[in-house]
C-alpha positions as CSV (number, residue, x, y, z in Angstrom):
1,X,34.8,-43.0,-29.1
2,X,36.7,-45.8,-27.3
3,X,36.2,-47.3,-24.2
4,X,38.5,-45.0,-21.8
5,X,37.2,-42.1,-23.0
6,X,33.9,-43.3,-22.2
7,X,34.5,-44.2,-18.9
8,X,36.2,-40.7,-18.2
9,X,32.9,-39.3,-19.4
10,X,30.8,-41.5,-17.4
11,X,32.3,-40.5,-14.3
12,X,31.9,-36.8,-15.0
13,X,27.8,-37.7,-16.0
14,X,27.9,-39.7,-11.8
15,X,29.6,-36.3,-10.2
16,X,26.3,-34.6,-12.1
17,X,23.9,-36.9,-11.0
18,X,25.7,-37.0,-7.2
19,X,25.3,-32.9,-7.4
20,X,21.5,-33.3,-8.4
21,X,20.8,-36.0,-5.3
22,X,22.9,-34.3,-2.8
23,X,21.0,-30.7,-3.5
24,X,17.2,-32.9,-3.4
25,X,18.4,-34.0,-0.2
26,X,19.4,-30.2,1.0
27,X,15.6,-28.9,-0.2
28,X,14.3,-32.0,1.8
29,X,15.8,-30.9,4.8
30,X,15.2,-27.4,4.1
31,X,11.2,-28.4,5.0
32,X,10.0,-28.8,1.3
33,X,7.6,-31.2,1.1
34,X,7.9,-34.6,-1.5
35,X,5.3,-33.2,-3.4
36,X,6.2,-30.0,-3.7
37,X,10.1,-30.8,-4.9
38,X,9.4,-33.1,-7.2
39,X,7.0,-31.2,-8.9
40,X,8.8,-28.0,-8.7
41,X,11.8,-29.8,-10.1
42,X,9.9,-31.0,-12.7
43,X,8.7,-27.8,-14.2
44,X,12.0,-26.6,-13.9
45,X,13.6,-29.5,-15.6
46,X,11.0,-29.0,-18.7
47,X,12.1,-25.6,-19.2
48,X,15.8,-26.0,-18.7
49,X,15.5,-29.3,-21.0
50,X,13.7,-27.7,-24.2
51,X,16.8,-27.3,-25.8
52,X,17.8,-30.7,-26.1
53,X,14.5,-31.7,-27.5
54,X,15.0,-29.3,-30.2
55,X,18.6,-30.4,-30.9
56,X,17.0,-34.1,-30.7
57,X,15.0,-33.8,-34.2
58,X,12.1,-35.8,-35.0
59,X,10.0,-38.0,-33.0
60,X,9.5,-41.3,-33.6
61,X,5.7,-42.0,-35.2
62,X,4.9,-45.9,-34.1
63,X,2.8,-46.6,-31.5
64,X,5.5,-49.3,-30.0
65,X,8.3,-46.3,-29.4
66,X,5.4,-44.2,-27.0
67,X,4.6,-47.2,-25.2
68,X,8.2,-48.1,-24.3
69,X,8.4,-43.9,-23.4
70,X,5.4,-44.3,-21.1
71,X,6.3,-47.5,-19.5
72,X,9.9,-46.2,-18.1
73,X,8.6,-42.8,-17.4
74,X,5.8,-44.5,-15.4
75,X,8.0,-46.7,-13.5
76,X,10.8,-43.7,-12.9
77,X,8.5,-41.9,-11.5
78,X,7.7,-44.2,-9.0
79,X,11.4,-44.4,-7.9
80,X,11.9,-40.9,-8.4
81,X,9.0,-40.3,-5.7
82,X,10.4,-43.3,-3.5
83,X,13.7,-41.9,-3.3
84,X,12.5,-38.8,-2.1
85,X,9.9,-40.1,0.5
86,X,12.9,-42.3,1.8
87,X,15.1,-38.8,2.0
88,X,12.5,-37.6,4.6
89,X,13.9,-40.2,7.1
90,X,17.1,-41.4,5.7
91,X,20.4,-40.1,5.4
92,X,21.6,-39.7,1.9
93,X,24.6,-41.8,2.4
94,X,22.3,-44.7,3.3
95,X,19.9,-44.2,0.2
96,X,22.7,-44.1,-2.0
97,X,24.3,-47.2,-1.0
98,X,21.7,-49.4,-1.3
99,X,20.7,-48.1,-4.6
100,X,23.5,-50.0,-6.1
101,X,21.4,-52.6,-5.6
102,X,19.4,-51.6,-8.7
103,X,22.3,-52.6,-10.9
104,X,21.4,-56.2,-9.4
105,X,17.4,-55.6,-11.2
106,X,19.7,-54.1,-14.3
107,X,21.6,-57.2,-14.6
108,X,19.2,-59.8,-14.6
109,X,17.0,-57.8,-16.4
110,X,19.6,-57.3,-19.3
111,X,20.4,-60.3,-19.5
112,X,17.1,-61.7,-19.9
113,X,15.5,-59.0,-22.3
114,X,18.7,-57.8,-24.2
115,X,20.8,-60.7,-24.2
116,X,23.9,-59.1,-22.8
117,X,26.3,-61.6,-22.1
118,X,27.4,-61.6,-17.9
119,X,31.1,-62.6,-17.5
120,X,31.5,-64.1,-14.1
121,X,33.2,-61.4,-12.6
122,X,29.6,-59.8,-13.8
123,X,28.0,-61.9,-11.3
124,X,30.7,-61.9,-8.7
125,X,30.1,-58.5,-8.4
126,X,26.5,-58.6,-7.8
127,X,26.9,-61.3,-4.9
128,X,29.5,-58.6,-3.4
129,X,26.8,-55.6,-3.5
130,X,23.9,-57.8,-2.2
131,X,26.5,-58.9,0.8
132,X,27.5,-54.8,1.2
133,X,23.9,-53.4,1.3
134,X,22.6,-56.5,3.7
135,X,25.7,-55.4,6.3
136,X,24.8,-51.4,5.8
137,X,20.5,-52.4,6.1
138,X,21.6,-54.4,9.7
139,X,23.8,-51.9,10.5
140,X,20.7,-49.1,9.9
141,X,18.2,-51.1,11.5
142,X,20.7,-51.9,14.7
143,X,21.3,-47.6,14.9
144,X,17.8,-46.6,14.4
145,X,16.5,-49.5,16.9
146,X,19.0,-47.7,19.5
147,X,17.7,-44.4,18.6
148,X,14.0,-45.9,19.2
149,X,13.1,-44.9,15.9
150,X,12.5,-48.1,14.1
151,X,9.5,-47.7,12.6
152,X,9.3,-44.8,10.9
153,X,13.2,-45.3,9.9
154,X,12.5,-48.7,8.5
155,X,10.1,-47.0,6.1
156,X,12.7,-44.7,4.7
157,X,14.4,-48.3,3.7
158,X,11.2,-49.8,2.2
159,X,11.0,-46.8,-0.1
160,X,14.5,-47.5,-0.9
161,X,14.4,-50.4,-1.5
162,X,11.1,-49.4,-4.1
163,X,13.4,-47.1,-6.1
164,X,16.2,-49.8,-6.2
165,X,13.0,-52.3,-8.6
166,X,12.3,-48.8,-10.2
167,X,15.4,-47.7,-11.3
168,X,16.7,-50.8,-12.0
169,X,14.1,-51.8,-14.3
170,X,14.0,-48.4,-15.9
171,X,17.2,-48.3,-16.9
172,X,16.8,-51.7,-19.2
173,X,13.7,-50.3,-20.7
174,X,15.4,-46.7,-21.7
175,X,18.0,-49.2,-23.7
176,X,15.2,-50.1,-25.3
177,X,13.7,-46.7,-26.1
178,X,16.8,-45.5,-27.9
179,X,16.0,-47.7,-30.3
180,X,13.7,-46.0,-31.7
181,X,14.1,-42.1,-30.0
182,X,17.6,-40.2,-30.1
183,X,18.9,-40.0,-26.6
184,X,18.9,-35.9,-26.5
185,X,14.9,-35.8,-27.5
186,X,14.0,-39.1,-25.0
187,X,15.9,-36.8,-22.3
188,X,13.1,-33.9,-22.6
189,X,10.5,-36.4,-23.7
190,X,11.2,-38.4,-20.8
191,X,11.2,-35.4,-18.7
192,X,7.8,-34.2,-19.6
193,X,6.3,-37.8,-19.5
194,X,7.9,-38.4,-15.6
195,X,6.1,-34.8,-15.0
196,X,3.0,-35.7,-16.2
197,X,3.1,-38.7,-13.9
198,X,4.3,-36.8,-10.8
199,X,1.3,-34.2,-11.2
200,X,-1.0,-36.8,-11.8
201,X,-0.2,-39.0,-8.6
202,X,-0.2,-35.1,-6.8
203,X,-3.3,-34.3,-7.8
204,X,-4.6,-37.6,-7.0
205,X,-3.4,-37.5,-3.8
206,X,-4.3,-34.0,-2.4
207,X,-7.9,-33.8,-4.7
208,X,-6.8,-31.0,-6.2
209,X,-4.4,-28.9,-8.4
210,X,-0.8,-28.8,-6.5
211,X,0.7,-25.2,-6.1
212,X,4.4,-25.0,-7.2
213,X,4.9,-21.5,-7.0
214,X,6.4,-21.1,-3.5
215,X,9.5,-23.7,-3.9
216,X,9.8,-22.5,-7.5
217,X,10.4,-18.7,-6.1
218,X,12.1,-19.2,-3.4
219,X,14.7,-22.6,-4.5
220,X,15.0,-21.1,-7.7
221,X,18.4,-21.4,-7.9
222,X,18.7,-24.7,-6.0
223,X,16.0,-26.5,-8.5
224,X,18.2,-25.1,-11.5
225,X,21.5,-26.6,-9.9
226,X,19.7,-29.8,-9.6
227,X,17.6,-30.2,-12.6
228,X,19.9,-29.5,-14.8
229,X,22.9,-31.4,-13.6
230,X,20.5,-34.4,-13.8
231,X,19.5,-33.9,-17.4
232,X,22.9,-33.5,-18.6
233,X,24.2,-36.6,-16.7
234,X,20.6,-38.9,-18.5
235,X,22.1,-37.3,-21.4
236,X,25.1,-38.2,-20.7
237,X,24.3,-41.8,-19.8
238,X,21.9,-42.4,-22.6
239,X,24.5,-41.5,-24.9
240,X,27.0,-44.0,-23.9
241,X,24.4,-46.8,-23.5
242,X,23.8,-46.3,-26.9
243,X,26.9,-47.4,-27.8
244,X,27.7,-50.1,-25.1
245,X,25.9,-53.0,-23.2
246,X,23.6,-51.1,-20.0
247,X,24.7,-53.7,-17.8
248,X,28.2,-52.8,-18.5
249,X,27.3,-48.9,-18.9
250,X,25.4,-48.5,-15.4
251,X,28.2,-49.8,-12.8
252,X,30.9,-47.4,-14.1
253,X,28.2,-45.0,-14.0
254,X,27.3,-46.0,-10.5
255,X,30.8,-45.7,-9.0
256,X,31.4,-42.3,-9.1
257,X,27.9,-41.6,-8.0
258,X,28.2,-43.3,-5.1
259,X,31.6,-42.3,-4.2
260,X,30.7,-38.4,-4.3
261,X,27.3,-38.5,-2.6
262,X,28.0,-40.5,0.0
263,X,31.2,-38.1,0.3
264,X,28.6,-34.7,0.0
265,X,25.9,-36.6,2.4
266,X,29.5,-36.8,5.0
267,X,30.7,-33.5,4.4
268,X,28.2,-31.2,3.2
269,X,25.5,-32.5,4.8
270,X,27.2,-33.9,8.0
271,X,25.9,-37.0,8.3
272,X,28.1,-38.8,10.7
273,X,26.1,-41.8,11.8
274,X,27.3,-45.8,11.3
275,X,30.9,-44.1,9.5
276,X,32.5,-47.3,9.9
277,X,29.4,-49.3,8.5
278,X,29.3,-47.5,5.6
279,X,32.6,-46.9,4.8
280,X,32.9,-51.2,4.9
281,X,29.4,-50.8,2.6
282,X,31.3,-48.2,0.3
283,X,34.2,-50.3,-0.1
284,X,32.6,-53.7,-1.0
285,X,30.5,-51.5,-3.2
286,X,33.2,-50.1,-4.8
287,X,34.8,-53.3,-5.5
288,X,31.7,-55.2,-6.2
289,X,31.3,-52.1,-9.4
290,X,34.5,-52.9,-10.6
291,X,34.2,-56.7,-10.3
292,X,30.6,-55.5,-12.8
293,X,32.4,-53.4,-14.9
294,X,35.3,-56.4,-16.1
């Protein structure tokens, strides 16, 4: 497969992903609870992703491979759990911008662990999203401070911000679990270790064991759209990164995720604060992906 095609495929895998955010967002609104979408979405996902763990074929039998599995699924599911603690008080537009910033943590990260090589382009790029995301965080802070709700707004970015470490990081460790899982098992196997996780920190939380049944009957429908759009676009990604550098893989990836999100979070979701903020945000992110992807 060459390197156009790729990139056409990549895209399609960040319209998946944008669908998946954009319909956690609409459940958030919708009154669902943290806990009780990200674990509904979880058993969900399990189900719907059984039958790439079956295409996947064997699992890997060294103690290294599960260890690598457990790590990213651990620190995934800390983002994935940020991400939607920060939708309960931040537009989806905002979220989404600043978690370009994670290709920043995938960067460095790469480039320390996997010796990618960075091209200077590479690293103009990451000076032009750090720039992007500080003018979009003043420009949130200076709305919510005139809306006089600093406080609890400025915790929505915090938990951002968390997801931005987490899936930054996780994205150099998954590299590192192909090497010894195929990328349609790790999807399900990934799946089912981020679960575990979720329920864990649930039960934890609330001393006892959390009932899914409510959002599973009655978002059905919405949890299928979503969990399934997001398993083919990790199978999607994994695939690709497979074959070409992460730090390379993830901005092309990026682009279109953040172009149709931010778009649904305006249209669908009618999110019409700081437009001219953000659009300057999406721009220089836009360009700072492409400077990345050279």
């Amino acid at each position: 497969m060459n390197f156009e095609i790729s990139v056409l495929i990549l895209i399609l895998a960040g319209v998946m992903c944008s669908i998946s955010q954009a319909t956690h967002k609409l459940l958030i609104n919708k009154g669902w609870s943290v806990s009780q979408l990200s674990l509904g979405l979880m058993v969900v996902e399990i189900v719907v992703g059984l039958p790439f763990f079956i295409w996947g074929g064997p699992l890997p039998t060294i103690k290294e491979a599960w260890l690598v599995a457990i790590a990213t699924a651990g620190i995934f599911s800390l983002g994935k759990l940020a991400t939607f603690k920060a939708f309960e008080t931040t537009p989806l537009s905002v979220v989404i911008i600043l978690q370009r910033l994670s290709l920043v943590v995938t960067a460095v990260l790469a480039n320390i662990f996997l010796n990618e090589l960075s091209s200077p382009f590479r690293w103009l790029g990451l000076v032009v999203i750090i720039v992007s995301s500080i003018i979009l965080g003043l420009a949130t802070h200076h709305e919510n401070k005139r809306k006089n709700i600093t406080a609890t707004a400025s915790i929505g970015l915090i938990y951002a911000l968390v997801a931005v470490v987490s899936s930054g990081t996780a994205a150099v460790i998954d590299k590192i679990a192909l090497n010894y899982f195929s990328n349609w098992s790790f999807i399900w196997i990934d799946t089912v270790l981020v679960g575990g996780f979720i329920w864990l920190i649930a039960i934890f939380r609330q001393r006892k064991i959390p009932n899914v049944t409510p959002i599973i009957k009655k978002e059905v429908w919405w949890l299928i759209l979503a969990g399934s759009t997001n398993l083919l676009a990790f199978g999607i990604l994994l695939s690709l990164m497979k074959r070409w550098d992460v730090s390379l893989v993830m901005p092309i990836y990026k682009i279109s995720t953040l172009l149709v999100t931010v778009l649904a979070g305006w249209l669908w979701l009618k999110e019409k604060d700081q437009v001219w903020s953000k659009t300057i945000a999406l721009v220089l992110g836009c360009i700072g992906i492409w400077l990345m992807s050279k």
